[in-house]
C-alpha positions in Angstrom: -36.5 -41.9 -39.4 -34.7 -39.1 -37.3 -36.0 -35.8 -37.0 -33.2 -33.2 -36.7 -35.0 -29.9 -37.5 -35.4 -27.7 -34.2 -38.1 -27.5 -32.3 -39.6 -24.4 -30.0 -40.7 -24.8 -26.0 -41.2 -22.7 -23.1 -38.7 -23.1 -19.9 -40.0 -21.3 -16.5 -37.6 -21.4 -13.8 -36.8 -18.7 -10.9 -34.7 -15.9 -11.2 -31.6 -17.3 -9.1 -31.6 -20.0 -10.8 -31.9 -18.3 -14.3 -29.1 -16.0 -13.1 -26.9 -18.4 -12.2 -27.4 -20.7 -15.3 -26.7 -17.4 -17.5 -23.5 -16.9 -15.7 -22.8 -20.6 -16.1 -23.2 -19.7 -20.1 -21.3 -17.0 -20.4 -18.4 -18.8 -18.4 -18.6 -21.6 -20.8 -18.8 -20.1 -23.7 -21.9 -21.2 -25.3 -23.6 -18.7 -28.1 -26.7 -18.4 -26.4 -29.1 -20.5 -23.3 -30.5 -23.0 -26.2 -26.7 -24.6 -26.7 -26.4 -25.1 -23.4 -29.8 -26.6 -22.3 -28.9 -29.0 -25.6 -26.1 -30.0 -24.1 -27.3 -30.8 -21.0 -30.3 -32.3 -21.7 -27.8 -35.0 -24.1 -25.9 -35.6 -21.1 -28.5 -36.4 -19.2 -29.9 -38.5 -21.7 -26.5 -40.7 -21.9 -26.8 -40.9 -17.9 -30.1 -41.8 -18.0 -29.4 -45.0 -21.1 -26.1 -46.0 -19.1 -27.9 -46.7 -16.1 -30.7 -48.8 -18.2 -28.5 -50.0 -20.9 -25.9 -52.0 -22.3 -24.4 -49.9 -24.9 -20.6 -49.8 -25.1 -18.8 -46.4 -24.3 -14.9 -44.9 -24.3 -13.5 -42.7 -22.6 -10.6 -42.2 -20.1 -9.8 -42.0 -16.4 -7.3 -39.5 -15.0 -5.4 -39.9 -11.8 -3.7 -37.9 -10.2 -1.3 -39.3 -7.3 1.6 -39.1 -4.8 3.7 -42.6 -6.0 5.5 -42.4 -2.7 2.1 -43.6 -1.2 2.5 -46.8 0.3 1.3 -49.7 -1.9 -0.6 -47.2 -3.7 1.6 -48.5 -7.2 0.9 -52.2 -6.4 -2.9 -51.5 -5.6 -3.5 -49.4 -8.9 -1.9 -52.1 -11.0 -3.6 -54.9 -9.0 -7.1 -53.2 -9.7 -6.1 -52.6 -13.4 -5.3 -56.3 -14.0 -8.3 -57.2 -12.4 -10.5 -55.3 -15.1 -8.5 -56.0 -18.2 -10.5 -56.4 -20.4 -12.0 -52.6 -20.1 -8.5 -51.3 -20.4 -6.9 -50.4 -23.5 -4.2 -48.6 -22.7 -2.4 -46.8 -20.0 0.0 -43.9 -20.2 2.2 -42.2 -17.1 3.4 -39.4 -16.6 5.9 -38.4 -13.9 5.6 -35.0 -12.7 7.8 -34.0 -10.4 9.9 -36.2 -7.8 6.3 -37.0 -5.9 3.4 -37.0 -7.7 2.1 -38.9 -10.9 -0.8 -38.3 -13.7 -1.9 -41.7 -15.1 -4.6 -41.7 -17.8 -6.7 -44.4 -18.6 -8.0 -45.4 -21.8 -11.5 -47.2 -21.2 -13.9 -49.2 -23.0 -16.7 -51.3 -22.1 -20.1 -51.0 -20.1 -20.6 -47.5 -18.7 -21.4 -48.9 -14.9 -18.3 -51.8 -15.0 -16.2 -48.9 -16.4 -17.5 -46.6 -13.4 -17.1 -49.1 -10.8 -13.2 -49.0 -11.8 -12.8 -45.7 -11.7 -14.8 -46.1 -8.6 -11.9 -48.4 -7.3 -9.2 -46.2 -8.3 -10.2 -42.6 -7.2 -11.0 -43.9 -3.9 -7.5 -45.2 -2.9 -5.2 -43.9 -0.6 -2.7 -41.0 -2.1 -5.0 -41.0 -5.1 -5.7 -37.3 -5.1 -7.5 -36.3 -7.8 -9.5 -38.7 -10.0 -12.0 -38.3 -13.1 -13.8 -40.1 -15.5 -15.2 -39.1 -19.0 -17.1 -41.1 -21.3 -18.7 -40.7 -24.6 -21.0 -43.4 -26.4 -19.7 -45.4 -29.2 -23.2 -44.7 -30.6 -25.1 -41.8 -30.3 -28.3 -41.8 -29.4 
């Protein structure tokens, strides 16, 4: 049985650090400190059961890349074939006469579905890359 009702405890930390987690509040927008520690602490909870865990997640992986980048086309969609089965779907977007946004759409194991977006933010021309992933079940 879940127990959702909220619960009061004390959180010491120094005063740069306080400061700078304020300003972090403020700059995203959260009501007050509470929001924000829950947040984090849920994220750091999904880190903590993806590295221990084998519960399925989605999510996406963004690219951002120069296309004129030699066999930078034929190593993304080498890599991509290679890990099928976590892909879903794949949608590209040409942004000017260079450079490309690709975004991935992800399922699978959190750490296979890192270790491809490990293998394709770190290749050549690949400028920009990110991954975000939620769990299909909460936890």
């Amino acid at each position: 049985m879940q127990d959702n009702s909220l619960r009061r405890f004390g959180v010491a930390m120094e005063g740069d650090l306080l400061r700078r987690f304020d300003s972090f509040v403020q700059q995203k927008g959260y009501v007050n400190r509470s929001e924000a520690i829950r947040d984090l602490v849920r994220d750091a909870l999904l880190r903590h059961v993806w590295d221990e865990d084998e519960q399925i997640a989605a999510g996406s992986i963004l690219l951002f890349y120069n296309h004129h980048r030699r066999n930078l086309m034929e190593e993304l969609t080498n890599i991509q074939h290679e890990m099928h089965d976590q892909i879903m779907a794949t949608t590209h977007f040409h942004l000017d006469n260079d450079h490309c946004l690709e975004m991935i759409i992800v399922k699978g194991k959190p750490n296979e579905i890192q270790r491809l977006s490990n293998q394709l933010t770190s290749l050549k021309g690949v400028d920009y890359g990110r991954l975000t992933l939620a769990p299909l079940n909460s936890i």
